[in-house]
Structure formats: structure tokens, C-alpha cells
DRENDREN-227653 format. One line per field, with one value per atom (N, C-alpha, C, O): x, y, z; atom name; residue in one letter; residue number from 1. Coordinates in pm, whole numbers, padded with zeros to 5 digits. Example, Ala and Ser with C-alpha at 12.3 -4.5 7.8 and 13.67 -1.06 7.14 Angstrom:
x = [01319;01230;01320;01424;01285;01367;01290;01341]
y = [-00569;-00450;-00330;-00332;-00225;-00106;00003;00114]
z = [00780;00780;00780;00846;00708;00714;00787;00804]
at = [N;CA;C;O;N;CA;C;O]
aa = [A;A;A;A;S;S;S;S]
i = [1;1;1;1;2;2;2;2]
This chain:
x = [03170;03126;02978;02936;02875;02725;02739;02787;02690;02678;02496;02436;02470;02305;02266;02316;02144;02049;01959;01887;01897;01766;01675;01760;01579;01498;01492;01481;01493;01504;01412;01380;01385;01332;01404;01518;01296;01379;01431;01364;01533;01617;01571;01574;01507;01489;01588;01580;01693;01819;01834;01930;01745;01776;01642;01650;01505;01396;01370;01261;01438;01404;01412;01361;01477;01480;01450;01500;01344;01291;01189;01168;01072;00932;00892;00867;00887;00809;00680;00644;00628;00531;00552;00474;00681;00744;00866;00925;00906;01075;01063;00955;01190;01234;01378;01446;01422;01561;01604;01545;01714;01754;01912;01982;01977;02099;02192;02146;02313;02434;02525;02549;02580;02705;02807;02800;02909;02947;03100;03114;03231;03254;03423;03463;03482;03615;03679;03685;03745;03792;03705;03753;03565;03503;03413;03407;03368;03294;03137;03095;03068;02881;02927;02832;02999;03052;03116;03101;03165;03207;03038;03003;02993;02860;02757;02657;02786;02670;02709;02633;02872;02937;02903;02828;02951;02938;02782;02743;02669;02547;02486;02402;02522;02471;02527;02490;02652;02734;02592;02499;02615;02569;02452;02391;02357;02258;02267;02177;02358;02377;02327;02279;02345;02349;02184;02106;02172;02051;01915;01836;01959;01871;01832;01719;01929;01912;01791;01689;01814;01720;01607;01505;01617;01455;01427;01418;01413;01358;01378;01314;01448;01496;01465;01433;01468;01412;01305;01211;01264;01109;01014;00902;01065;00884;00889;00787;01014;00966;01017;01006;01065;01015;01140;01108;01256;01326;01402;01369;01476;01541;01708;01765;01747;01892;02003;01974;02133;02234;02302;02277;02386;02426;02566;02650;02559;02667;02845;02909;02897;03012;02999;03095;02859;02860;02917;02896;02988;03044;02932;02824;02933;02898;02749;02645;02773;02687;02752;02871;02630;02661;02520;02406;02563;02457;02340;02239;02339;02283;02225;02202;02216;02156;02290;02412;02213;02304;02348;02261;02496;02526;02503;02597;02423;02376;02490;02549;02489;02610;02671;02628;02843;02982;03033;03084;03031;03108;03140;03079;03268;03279;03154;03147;03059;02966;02805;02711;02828;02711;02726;02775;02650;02617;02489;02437;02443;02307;02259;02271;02206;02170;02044;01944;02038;01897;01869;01949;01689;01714;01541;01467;01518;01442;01325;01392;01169;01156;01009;00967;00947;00790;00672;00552;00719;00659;00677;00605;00785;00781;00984;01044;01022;01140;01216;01145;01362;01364;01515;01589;01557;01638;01711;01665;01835;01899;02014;02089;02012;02115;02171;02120;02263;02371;02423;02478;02411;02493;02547;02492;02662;02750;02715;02730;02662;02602;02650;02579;02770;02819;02948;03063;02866;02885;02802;02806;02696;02632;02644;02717;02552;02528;02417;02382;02351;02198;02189;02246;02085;02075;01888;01813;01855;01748;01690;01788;01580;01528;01400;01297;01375;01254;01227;01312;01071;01007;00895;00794;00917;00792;00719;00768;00592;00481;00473;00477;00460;00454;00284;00220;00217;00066;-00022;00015;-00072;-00162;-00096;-00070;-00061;-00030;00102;00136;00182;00346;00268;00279;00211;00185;00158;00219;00057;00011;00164;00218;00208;00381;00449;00490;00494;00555;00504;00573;00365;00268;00340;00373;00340;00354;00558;00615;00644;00764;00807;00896;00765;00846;00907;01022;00770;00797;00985;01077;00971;01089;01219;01331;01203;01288;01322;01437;01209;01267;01303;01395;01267;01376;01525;01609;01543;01662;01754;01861;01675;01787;01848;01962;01813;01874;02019;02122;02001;02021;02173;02292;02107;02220;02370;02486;02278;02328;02432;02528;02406;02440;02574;02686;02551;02669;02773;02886;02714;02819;02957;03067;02856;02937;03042;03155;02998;03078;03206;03314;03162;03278;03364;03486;03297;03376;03496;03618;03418;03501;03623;03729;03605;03738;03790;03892;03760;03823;03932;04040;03898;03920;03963;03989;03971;04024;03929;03971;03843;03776;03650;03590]
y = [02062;02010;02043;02156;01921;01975;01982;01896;02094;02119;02077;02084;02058;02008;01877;01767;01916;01798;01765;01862;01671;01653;01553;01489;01509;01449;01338;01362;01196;01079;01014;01063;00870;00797;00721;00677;00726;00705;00557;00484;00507;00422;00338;00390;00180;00129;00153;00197;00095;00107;00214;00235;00277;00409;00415;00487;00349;00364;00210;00185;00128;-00008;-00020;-00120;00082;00027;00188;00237;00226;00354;00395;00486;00325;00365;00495;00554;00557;00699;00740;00667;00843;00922;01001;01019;01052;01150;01085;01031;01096;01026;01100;01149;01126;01224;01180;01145;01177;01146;01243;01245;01323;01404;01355;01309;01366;01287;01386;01498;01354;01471;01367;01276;01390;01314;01327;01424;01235;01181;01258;01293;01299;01343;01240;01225;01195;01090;01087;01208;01028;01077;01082;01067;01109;01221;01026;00914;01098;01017;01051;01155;00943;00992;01077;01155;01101;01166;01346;01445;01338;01479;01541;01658;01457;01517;01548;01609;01496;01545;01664;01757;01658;01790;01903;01992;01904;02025;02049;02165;01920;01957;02019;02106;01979;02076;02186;02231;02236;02340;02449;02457;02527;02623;02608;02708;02489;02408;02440;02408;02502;02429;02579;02570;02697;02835;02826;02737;02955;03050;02882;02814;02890;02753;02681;02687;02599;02496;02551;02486;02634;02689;02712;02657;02811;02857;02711;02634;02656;02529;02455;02473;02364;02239;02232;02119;02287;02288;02373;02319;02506;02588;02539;02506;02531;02485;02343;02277;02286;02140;02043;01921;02108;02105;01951;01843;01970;01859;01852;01950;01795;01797;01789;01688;01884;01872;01904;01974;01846;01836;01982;02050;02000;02145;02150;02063;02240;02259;02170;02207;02071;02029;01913;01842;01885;01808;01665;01645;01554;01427;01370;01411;01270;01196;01244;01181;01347;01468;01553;01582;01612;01651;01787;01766;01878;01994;01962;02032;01886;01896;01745;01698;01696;01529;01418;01428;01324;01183;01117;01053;01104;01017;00874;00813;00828;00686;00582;00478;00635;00519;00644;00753;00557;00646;00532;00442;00524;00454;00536;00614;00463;00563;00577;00665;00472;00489;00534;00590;00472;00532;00600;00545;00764;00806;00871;00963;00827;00843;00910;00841;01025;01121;01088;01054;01092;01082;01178;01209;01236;01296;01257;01176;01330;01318;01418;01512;01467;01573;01534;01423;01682;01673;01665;01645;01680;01697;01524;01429;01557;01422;01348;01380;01253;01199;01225;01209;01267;01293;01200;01187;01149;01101;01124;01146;01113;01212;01069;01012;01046;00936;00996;01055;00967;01029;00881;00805;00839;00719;00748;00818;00702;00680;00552;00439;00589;00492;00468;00485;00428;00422;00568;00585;00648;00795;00894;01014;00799;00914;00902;00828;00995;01062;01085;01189;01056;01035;01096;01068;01189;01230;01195;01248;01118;01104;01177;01198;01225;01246;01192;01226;01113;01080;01132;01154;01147;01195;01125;01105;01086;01001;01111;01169;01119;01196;01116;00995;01237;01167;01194;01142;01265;01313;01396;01419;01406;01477;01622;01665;01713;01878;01855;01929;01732;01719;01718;01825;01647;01653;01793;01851;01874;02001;02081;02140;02070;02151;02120;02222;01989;01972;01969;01946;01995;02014;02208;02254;02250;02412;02414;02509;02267;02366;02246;02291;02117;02084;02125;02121;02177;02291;02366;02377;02396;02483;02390;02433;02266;02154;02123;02102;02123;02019;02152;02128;02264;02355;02334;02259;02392;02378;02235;02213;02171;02005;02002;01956;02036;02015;02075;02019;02230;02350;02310;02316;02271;02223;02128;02131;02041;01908;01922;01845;02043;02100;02181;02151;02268;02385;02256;02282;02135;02044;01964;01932;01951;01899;02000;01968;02112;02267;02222;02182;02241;02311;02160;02165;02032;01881;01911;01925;01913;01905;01967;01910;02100;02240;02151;02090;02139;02021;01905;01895;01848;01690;01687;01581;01838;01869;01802;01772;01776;01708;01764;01721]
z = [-27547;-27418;-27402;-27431;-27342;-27335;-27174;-27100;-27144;-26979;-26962;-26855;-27018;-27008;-26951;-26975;-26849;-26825;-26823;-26799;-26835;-26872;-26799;-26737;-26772;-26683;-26747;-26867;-26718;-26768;-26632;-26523;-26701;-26641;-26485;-26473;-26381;-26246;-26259;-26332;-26200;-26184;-26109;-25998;-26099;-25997;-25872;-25757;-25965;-25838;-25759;-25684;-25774;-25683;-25602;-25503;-25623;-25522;-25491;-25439;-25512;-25471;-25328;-25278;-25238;-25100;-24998;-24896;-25092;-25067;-25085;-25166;-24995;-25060;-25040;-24935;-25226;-25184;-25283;-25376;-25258;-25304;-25421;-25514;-25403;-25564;-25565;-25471;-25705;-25764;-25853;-25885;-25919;-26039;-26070;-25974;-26166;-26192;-26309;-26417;-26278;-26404;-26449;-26358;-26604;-26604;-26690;-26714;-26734;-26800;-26818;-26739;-26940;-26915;-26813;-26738;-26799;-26701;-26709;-26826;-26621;-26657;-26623;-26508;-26720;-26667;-26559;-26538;-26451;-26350;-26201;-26089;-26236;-26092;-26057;-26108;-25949;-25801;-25838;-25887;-25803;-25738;-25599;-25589;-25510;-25452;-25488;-25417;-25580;-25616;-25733;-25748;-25774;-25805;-25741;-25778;-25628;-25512;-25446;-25423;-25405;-25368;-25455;-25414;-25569;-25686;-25710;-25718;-25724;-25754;-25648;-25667;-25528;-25415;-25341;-25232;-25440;-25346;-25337;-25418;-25204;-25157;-25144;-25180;-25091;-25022;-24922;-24843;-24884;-24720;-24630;-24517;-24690;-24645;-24624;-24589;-24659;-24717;-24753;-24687;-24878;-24935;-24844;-24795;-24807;-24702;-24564;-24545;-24509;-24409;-24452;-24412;-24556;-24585;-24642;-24547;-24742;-24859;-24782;-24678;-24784;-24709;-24527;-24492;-24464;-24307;-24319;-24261;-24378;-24337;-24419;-24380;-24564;-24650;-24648;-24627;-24672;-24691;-24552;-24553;-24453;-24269;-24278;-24229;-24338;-24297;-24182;-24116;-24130;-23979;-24037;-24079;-24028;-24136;-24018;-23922;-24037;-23910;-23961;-24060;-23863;-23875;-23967;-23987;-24000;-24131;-24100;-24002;-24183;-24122;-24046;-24017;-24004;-23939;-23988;-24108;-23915;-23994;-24045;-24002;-24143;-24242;-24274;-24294;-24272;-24422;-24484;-24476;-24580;-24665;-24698;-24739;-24672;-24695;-24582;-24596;-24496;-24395;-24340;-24229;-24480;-24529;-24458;-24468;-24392;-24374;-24472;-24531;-24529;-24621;-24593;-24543;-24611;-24601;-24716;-24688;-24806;-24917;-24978;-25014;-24973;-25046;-25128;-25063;-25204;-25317;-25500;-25573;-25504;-25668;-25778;-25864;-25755;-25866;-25811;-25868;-25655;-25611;-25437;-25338;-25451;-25335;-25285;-25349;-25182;-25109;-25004;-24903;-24978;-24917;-24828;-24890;-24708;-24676;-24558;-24470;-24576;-24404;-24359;-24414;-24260;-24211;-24180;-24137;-24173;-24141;-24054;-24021;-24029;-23986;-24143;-24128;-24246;-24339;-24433;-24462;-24446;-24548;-24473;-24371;-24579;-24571;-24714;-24813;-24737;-24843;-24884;-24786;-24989;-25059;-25189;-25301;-25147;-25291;-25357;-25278;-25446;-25505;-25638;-25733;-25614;-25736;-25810;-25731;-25938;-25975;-26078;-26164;-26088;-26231;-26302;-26256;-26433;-26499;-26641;-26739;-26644;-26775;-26819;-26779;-26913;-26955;-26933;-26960;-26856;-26758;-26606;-26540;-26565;-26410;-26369;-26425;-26315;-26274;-26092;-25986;-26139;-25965;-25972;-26054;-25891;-25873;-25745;-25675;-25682;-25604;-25529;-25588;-25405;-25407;-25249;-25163;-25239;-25125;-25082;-25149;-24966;-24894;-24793;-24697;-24844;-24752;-24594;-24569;-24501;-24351;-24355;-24263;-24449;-24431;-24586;-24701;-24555;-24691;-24700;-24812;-24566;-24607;-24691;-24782;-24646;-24754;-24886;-24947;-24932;-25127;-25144;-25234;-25055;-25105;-25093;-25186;-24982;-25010;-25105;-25162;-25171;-25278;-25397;-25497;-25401;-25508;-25552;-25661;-25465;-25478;-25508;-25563;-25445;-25444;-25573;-25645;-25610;-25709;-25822;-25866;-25870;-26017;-26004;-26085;-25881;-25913;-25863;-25888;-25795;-25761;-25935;-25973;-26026;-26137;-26218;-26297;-26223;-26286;-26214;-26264;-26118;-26045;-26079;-26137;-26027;-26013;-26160;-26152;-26303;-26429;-26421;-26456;-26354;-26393;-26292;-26324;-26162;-26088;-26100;-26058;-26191;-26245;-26338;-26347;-26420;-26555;-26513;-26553;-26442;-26350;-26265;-26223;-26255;-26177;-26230;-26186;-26384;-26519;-26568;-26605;-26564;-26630;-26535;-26577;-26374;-26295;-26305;-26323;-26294;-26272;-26424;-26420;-26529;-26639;-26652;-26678;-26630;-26572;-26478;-26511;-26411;-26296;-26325;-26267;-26393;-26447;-26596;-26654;-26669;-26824;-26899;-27010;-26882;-27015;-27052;-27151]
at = [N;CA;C;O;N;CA;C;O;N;CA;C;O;N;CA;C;O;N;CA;C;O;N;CA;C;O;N;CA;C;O;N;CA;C;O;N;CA;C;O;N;CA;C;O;N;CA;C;O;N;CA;C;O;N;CA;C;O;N;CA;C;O;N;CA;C;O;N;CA;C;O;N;CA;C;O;N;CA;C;O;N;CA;C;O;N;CA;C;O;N;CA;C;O;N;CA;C;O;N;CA;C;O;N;CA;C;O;N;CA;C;O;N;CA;C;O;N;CA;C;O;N;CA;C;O;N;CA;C;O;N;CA;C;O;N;CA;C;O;N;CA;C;O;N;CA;C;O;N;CA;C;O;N;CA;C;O;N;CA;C;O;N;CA;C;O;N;CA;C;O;N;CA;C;O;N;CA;C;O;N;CA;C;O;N;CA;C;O;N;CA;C;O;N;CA;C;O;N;CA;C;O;N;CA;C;O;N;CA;C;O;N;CA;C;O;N;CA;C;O;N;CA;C;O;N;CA;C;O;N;CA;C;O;N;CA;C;O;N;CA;C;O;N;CA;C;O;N;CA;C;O;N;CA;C;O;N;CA;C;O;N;CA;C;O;N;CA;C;O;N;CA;C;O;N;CA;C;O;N;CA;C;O;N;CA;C;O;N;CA;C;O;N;CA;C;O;N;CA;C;O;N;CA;C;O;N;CA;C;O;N;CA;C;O;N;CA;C;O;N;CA;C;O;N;CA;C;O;N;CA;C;O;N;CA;C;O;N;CA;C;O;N;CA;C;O;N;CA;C;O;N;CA;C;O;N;CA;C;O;N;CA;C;O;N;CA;C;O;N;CA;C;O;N;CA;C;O;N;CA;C;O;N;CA;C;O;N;CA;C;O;N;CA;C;O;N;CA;C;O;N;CA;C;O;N;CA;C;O;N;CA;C;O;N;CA;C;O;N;CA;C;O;N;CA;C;O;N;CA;C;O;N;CA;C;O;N;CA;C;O;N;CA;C;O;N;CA;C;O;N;CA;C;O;N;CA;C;O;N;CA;C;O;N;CA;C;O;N;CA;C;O;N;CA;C;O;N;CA;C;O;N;CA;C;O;N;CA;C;O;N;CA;C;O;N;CA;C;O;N;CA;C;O;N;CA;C;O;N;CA;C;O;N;CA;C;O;N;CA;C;O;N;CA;C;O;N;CA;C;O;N;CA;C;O;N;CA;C;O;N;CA;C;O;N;CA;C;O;N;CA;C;O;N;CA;C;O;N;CA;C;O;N;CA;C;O;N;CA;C;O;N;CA;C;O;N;CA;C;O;N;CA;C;O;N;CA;C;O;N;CA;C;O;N;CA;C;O;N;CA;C;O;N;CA;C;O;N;CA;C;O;N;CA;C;O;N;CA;C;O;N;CA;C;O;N;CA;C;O;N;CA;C;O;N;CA;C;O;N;CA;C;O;N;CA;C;O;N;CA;C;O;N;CA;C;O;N;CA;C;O;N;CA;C;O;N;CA;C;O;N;CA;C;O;N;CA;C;O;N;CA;C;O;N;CA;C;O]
aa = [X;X;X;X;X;X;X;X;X;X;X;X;X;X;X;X;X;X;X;X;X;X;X;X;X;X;X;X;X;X;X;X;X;X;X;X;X;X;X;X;X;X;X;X;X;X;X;X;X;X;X;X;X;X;X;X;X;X;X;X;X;X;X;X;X;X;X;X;X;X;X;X;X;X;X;X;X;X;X;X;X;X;X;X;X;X;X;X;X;X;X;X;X;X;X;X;X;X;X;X;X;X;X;X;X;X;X;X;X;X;X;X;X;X;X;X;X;X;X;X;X;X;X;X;X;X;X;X;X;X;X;X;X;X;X;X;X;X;X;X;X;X;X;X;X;X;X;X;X;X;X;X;X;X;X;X;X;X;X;X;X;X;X;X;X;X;X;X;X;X;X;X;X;X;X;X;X;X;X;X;X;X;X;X;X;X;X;X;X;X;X;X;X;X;X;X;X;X;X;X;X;X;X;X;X;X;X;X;X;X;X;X;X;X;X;X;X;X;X;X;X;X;X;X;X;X;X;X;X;X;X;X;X;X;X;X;X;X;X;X;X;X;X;X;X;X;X;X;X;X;X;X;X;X;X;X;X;X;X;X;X;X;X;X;X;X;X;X;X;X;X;X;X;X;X;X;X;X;X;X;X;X;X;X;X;X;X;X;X;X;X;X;X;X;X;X;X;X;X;X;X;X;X;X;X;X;X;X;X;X;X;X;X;X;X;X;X;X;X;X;X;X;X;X;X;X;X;X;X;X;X;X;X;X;X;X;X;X;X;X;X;X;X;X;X;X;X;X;X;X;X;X;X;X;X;X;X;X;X;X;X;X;X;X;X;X;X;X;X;X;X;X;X;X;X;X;X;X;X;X;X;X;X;X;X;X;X;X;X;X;X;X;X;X;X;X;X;X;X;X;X;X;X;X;X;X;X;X;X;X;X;X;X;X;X;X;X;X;X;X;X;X;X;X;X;X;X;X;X;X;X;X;X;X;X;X;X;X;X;X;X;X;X;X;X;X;X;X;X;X;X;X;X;X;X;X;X;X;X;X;X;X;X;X;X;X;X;X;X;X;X;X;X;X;X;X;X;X;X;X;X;X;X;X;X;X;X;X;X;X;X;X;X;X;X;X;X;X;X;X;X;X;X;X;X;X;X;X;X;X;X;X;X;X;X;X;X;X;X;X;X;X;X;X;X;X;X;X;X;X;X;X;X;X;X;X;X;X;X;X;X;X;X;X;X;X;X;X;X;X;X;X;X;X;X;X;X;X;X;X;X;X;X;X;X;X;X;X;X;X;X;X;X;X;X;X;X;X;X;X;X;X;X;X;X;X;X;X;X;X;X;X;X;X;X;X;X;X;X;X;X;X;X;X;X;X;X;X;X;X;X;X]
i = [1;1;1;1;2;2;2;2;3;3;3;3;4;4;4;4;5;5;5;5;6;6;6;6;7;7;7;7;8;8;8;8;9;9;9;9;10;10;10;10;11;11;11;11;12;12;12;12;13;13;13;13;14;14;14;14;15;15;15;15;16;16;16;16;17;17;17;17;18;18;18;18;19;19;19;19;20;20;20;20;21;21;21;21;22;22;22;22;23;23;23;23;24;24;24;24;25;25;25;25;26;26;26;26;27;27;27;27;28;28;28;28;29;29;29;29;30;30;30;30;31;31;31;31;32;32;32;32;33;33;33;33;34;34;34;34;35;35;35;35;36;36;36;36;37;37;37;37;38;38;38;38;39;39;39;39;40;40;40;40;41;41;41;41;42;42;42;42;43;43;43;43;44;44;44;44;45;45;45;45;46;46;46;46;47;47;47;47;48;48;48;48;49;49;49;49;50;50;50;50;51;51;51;51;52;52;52;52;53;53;53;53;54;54;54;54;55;55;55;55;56;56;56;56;57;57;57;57;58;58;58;58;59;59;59;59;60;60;60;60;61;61;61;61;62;62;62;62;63;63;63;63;64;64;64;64;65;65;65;65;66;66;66;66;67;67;67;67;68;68;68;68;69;69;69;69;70;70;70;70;71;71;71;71;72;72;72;72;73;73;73;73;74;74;74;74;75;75;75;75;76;76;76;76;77;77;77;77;78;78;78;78;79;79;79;79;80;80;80;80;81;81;81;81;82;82;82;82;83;83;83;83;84;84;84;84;85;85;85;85;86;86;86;86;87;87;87;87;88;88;88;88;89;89;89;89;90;90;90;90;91;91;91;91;92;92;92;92;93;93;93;93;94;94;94;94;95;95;95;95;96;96;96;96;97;97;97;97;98;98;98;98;99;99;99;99;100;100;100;100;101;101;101;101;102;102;102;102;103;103;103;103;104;104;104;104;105;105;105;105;106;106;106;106;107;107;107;107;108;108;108;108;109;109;109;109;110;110;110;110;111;111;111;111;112;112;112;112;113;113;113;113;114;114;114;114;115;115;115;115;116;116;116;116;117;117;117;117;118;118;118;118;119;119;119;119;120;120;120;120;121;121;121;121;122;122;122;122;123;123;123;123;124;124;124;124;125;125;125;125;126;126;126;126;127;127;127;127;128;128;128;128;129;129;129;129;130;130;130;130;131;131;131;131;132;132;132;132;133;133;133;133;134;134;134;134;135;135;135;135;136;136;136;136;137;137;137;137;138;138;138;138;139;139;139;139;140;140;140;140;141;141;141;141;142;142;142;142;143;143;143;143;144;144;144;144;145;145;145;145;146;146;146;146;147;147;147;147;148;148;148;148;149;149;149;149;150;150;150;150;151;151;151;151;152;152;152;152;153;153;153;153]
């Protein structure tokens, strides 16, 4: 089994109706059985705590709903639920951010993109991506491990 991911080229289908400033797409094989839905669950478990407050609402200033809240997910509006594709979006004082998960074959693609509301957002994500594109692989990778145990394969 490869629990690994790796950064691949962004997906139109995933920024065509999303104009932004940064996109990134990282991918893993896919795992039989599972949802763009259960990869967004597993790739973002424990977003929602600690993480979520400091990163996600203090440095990168998003406006995130409170934990549990209906049709989210780690704090983000699920904008699209379907088996092959699901879509995250929120809102902030800094920038706008978008998360898409797609099932693409035998793979899994989580893309990320961010639209600047001003010039201080690039200098913030200038300083926090580095550790967004360590993380998001790493995330992606631990999602495949736990889905597979999951799903036997």
C-alpha cells in the first residue's frame, strides 16, 4: 500500500468557477469504496480544534461557522456533496478560501485555492504556504492509511 502524496498539476475543474490568486493541487491513490466526501472528512480530521482557530481564523483571518454547525465541515460551507466531487468554501477579512476534493479515476485530488481581498493576504500566505504544502501531502497521505484500514484495501 503507498500512503503517499504528491503535488500535481491544478485541475481546471476545480478553479474554473473560482477566481484566485494561489491554487495547489496535491493527489494519492484513490481508495475503492470511499466518497470526495470521506476524504475531506479524514484529510481534515482535527482542523476544526486548536488548528482551525489559531491558522484558519487568526493568521489567515477566515470567518469559519462554529464547530457542528449544519452543512460544514471543519468550520468551511460545503458548497458541493457528491460521490466524486466535494467543495469547501469560506469566507474571511484577509482573503476567500476553497478546498475541492475529486475522485478522478484511481486517484484523489485535493486542490486548494485562495483569492486575496488585498496585498497584506499574499504577504500572509507568502509566510504560511510553505507549511500548507508540507502539511496538505502529509494530510492527504494519513487519509489514504486510515480510508484503506477502513474499506480493507
Amino acid at each position: 500500500m503507498n500512503d503517499t502524496a504528491s503535488r500535481t498539476a491544478v485541475p481546471e475543474t476545480a478553479v474554473a468557477d473560482f477566481a484566485s490568486d494561489y491554487a495547489d493541487c496535491f493527489r494519492t491513490a484513490s481508495v475503492p469504496g470511499t466518497t470526495a466526501a470521506d476524504w475531506a472528512t479524514m484529510s481534515l480530521r482535527g482542523a476544526d480544534g486548536a488548528f482551525g482557530t489559531v491558522v484558519w481564523h487568526g493568521i489567515l483571518g477566515f470567518d469559519l461557522a462554529p464547530a457542528g454547525a449544519p452543512g460544514t465541515l471543519v468550520g468551511w460551507s460545503v458548497r458541493h456533496d457528491s460521490p466524486e466531487r466535494f467543495v469547501l468554501e469560506t469566507e474571511g477579512r484577509l482573503m476567500a478560501g476553497r478546498m475541492v476534493f475529486e475522485m478522478t479515476g484511481d486517484q484523489v485530488l485535493w486542490t486548494t485555492t485562495l483569492r486575496y481581498h488585498g496585498s497584506v493576504a499574499g504577504w500572509v500566505w507568502a509566510a504560511a504556504g510553505p507549511a500548507h504544502r508540507r502539511l496538505a501531502p502529509h494530510s492527504l497521505g494519513r487519509a489514504r492509511h486510515s480510508l484503506a484500514r477502513r474499506f480493507g484495501s
